[in-house]
C-alpha positions as CSV (number, residue, x, y, z in Angstrom):
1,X,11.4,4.1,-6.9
2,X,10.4,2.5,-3.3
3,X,10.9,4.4,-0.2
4,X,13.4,4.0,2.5
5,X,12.6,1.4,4.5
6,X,15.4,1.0,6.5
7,X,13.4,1.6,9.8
8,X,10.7,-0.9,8.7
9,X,10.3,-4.4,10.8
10,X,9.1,-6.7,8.5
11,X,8.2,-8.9,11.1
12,X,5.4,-6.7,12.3
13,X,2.5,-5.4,10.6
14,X,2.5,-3.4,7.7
15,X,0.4,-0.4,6.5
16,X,1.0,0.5,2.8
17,X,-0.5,3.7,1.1
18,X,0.2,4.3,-2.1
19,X,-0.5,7.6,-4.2
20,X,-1.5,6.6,-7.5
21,X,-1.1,8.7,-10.6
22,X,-3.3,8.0,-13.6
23,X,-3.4,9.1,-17.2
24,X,-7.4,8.6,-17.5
25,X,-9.8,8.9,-14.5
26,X,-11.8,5.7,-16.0
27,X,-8.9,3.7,-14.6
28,X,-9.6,1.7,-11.5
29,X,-7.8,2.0,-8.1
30,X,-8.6,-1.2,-7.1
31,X,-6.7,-2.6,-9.5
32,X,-3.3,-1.4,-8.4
33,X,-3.1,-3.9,-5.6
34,X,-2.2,-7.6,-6.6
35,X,0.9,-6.0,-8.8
36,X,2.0,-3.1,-6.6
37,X,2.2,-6.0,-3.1
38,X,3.4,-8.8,-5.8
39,X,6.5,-6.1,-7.1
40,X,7.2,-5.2,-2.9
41,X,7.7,-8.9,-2.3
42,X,10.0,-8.8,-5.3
43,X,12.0,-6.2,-4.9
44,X,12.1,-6.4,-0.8
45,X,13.5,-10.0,0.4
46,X,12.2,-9.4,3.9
47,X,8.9,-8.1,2.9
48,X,5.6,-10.4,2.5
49,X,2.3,-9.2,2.1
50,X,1.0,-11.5,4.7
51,X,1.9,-8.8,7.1
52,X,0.2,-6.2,5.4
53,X,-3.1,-5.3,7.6
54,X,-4.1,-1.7,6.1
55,X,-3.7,-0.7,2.7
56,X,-5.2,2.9,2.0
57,X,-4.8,4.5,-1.5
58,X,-5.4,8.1,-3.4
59,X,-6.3,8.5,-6.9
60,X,-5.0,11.4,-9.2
61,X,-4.9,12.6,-12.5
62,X,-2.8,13.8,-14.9
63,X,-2.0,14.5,-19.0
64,X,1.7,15.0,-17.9
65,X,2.8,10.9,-19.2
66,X,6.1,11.6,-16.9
67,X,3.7,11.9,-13.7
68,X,2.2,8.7,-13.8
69,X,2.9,6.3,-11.7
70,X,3.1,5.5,-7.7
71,X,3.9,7.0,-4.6
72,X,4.7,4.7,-2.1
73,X,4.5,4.9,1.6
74,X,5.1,1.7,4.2
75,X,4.7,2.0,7.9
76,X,4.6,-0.2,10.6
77,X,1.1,-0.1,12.3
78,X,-0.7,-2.2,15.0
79,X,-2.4,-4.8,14.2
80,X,-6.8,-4.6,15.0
81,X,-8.0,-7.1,17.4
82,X,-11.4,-8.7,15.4
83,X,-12.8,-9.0,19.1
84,X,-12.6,-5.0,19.5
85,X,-14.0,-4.3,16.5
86,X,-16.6,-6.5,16.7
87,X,-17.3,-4.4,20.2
88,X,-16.7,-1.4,18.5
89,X,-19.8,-2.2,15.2
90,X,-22.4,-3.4,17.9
């Protein structure tokens, strides 16, 4: 089920945390991010994952097969100026 987004510019940049529920803690995290962006654009006509600049993501586990799945959170964020963080790492 995806969030309400109804207050989301789709223009701007997007942050997307997700809260991932798992049946085995051998399974990767990493691996939830090529479907999870490729079902947003999907399912969201405005949304494209060209906009997305922050991802973030927690892992849990569970025996309970009901509980698996995601928790989805999208926000619009600003986007980090490579200059600045360059500044910032020096």
């Amino acid at each position: 089920m995806l969030p309400d987004l109804s207050s989301i510019d789709f223009s701007k940049p997007i942050n997307v945390h997700a809260d991932v529920i798992f049946r085995r803690r051998s399974s990767d995290l990493d691996n939830i991010w090529k479907p999870l962006l490729d079902m947003l654009q999907r399912h969201i006509p405005s949304f494209n994952d060209n906009k997305v600049v922050r991802m973030s993501a927690n892992k849990f586990v569970t025996k309970d097969e009901d509980e698996v799945g995601y928790y989805i959170q999208i926000y619009n964020c600003s986007e980090r100026n490579y200059a600045k963080f360059l500044e910032d790492h020096n």
